[in-house]
PAZAPA-4460 file (N, C-alpha, C; in steps of 0.05 Angstrom, whole numbers, plus 32768, in hexadecimal, padded with zeros to 4 digits):
% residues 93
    n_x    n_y    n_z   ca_x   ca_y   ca_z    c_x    c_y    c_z   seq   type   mol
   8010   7FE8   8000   8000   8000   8000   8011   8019   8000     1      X     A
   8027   8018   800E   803C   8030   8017   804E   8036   7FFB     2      X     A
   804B   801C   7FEE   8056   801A   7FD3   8050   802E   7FC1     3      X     A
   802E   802F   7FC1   801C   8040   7FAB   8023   8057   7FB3     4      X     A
   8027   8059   7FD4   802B   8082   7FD8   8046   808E   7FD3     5      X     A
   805C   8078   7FCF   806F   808C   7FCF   8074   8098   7FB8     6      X     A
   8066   808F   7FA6   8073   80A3   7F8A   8067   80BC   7F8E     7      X     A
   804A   80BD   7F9F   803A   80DB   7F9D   804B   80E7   7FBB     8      X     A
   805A   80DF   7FC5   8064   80E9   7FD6   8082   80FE   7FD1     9      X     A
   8088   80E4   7FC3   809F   80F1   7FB3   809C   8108   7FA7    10      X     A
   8088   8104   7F97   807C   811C   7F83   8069   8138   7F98    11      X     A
   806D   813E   7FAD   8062   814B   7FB7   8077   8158   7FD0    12      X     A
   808B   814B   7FDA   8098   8148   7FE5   80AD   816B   7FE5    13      X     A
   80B2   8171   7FCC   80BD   8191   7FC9   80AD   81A5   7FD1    14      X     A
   8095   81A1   7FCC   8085   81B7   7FCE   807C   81B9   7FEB    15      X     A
   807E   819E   8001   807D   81A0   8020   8085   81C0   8030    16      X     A
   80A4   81C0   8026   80AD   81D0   803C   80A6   81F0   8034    17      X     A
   80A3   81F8   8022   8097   8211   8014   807D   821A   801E    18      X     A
   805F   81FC   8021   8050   8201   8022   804B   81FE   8043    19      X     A
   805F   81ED   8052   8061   81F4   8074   806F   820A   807D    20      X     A
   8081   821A   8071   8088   822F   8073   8078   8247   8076    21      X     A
   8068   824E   8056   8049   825F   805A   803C   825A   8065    22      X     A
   802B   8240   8075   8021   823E   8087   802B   824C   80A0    23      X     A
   8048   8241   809F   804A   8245   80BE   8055   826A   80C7    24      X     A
   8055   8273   80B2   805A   828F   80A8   803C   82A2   80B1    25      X     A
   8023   8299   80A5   8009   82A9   80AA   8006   8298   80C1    26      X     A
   8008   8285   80D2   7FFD   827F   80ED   8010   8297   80FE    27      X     A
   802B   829C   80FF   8038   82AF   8104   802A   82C6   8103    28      X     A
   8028   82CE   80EF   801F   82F0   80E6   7FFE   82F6   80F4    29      X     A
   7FEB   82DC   80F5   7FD7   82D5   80FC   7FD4   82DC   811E    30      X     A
   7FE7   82D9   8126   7FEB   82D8   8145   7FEC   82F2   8149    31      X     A
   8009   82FD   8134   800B   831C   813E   7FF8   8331   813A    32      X     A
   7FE9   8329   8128   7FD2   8338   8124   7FB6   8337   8138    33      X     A
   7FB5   8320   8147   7FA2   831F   8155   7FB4   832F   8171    34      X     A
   7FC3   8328   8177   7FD5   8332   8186   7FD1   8357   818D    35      X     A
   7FDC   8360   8172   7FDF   837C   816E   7FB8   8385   816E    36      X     A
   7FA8   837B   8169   7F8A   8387   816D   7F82   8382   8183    37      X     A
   7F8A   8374   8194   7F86   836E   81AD   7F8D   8382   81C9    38      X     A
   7FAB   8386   81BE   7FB9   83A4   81CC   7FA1   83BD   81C0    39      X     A
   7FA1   83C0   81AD   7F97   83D4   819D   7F7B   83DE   81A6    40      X     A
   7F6C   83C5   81AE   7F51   83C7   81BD   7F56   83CC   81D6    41      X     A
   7F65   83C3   81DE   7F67   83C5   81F8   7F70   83E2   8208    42      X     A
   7F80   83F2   81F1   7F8B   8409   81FD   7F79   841F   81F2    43      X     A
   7F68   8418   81E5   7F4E   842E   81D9   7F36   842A   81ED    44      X     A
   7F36   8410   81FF   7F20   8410   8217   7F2A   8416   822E    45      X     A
   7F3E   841B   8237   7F53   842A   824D   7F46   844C   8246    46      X     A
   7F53   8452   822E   7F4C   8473   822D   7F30   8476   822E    47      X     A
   7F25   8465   8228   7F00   8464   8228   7F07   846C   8248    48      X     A
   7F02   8451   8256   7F01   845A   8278   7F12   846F   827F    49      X     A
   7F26   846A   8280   7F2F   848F   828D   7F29   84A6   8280    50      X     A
   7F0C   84A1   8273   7EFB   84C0   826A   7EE6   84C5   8284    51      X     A
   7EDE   84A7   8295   7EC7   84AA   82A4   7ED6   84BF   82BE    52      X     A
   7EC4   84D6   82C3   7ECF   84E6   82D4   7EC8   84EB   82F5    53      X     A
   7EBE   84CA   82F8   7EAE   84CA   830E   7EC3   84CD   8329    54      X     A
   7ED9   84C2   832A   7EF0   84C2   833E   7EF9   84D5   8343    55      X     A
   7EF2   84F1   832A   7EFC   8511   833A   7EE7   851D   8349    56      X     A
   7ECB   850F   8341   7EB5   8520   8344   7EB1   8526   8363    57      X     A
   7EA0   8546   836D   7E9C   8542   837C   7E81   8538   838F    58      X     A
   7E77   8526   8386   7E65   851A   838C   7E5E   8502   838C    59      X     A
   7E8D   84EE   8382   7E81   84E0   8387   7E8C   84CC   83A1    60      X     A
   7E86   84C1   83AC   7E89   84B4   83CA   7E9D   84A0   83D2    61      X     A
   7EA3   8494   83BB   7EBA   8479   83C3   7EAB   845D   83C6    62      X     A
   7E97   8460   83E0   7E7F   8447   83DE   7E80   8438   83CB    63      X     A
   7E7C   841D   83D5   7E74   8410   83B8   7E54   840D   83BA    64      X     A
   7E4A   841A   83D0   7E29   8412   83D0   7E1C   842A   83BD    65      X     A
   7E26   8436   83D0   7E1D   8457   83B2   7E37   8468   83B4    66      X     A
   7E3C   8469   8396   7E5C   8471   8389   7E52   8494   838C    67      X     A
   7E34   8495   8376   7E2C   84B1   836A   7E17   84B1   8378    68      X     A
   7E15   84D0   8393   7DED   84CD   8398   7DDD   84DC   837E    69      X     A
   7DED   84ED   836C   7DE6   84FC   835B   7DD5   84E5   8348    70      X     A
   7DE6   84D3   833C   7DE3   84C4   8327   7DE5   849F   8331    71      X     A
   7DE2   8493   833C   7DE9   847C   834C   7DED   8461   8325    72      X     A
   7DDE   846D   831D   7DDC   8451   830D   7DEF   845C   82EA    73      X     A
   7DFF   8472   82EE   7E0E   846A   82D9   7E24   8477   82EA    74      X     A
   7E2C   8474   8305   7E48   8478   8312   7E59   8467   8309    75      X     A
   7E6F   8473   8301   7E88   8460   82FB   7E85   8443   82DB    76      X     A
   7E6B   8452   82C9   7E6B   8445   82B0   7E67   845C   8297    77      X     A
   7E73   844E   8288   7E75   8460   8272   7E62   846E   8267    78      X     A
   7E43   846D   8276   7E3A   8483   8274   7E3D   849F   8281    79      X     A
   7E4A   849B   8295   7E53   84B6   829C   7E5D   84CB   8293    80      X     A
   7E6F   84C1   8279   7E7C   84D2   8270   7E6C   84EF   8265    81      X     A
   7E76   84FB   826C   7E69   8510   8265   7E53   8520   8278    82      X     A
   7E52   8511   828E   7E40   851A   82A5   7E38   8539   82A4    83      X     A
   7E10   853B   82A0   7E12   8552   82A5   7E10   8562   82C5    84      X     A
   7E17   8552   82DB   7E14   8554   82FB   7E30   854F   82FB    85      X     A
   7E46   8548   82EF   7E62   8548   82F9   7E6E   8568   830C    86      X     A
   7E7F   8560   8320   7E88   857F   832B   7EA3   8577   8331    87      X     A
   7EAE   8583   8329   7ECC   8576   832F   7EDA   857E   8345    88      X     A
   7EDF   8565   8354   7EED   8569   8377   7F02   8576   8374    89      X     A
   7F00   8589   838C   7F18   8599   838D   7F26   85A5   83A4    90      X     A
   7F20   8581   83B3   7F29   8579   83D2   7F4D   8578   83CA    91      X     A
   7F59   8573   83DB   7F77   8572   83D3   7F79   855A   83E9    92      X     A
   7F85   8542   83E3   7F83   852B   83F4   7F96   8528   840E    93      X     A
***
C-alpha cells in the first residue's frame, strides 16, 4: 500500500517546505495582529474611563452604597461623562 504512496510523495515532497513555511509565516503575522488590536482596544477603553469625572466631583462620596446622591445610578459609568450636576472638588487632601 505504502508502495502506491511514495511516488505521490515524492512528487509533492518540494513543495512541503515552501507551503509549511507560509503557513507558519500568516499563523505568526495572525497572532501579531490579534495581539496589536487587542492593545489597541484596550488603550482606547482606558482613555474612555479616565473621561468619567466622578472621583473629582464634589458630590461624590467614596461609599460604595451611594457613590453620587446627585445621580446614584450613572455614578462611576460612562454615562457620566459629561455630567450636567458635576462640581469639581476643590478640597486639597
Amino acid at each position: 500500500m505504502f508502495q502506491l504512496l511514495y511516488p505521490l510523495i515524492r512528487a509533492v515532497q518540494p513543495f512541503l517546505v515552501p507551503v509549511c513555511c507560509v503557513c507558519a509565516w500568516v499563523l505568526v503575522l495572525m497572532l501579531a495582529s490579534n495581539l496589536w488590536s487587542a492593545v489597541a482596544a484596550s488603550v482606547a477603553r482606558s482613555k474612555r474611563m479616565h473621561q468619567i469625572p466622578c472621583a473629582n466631583c464634589a458630590f461624590f462620596t467614596g461609599d460604595y452604597r451611594l457613590k453620587c446622591p446627585v445621580r446614584p445610578t450613572i455614578a462611576l459609568t460612562e454615562e457620566a461623562i459629561g455630567c450636567s450636576d458635576h462640581r469639581h472638588n476643590n478640597k486639597i487632601a
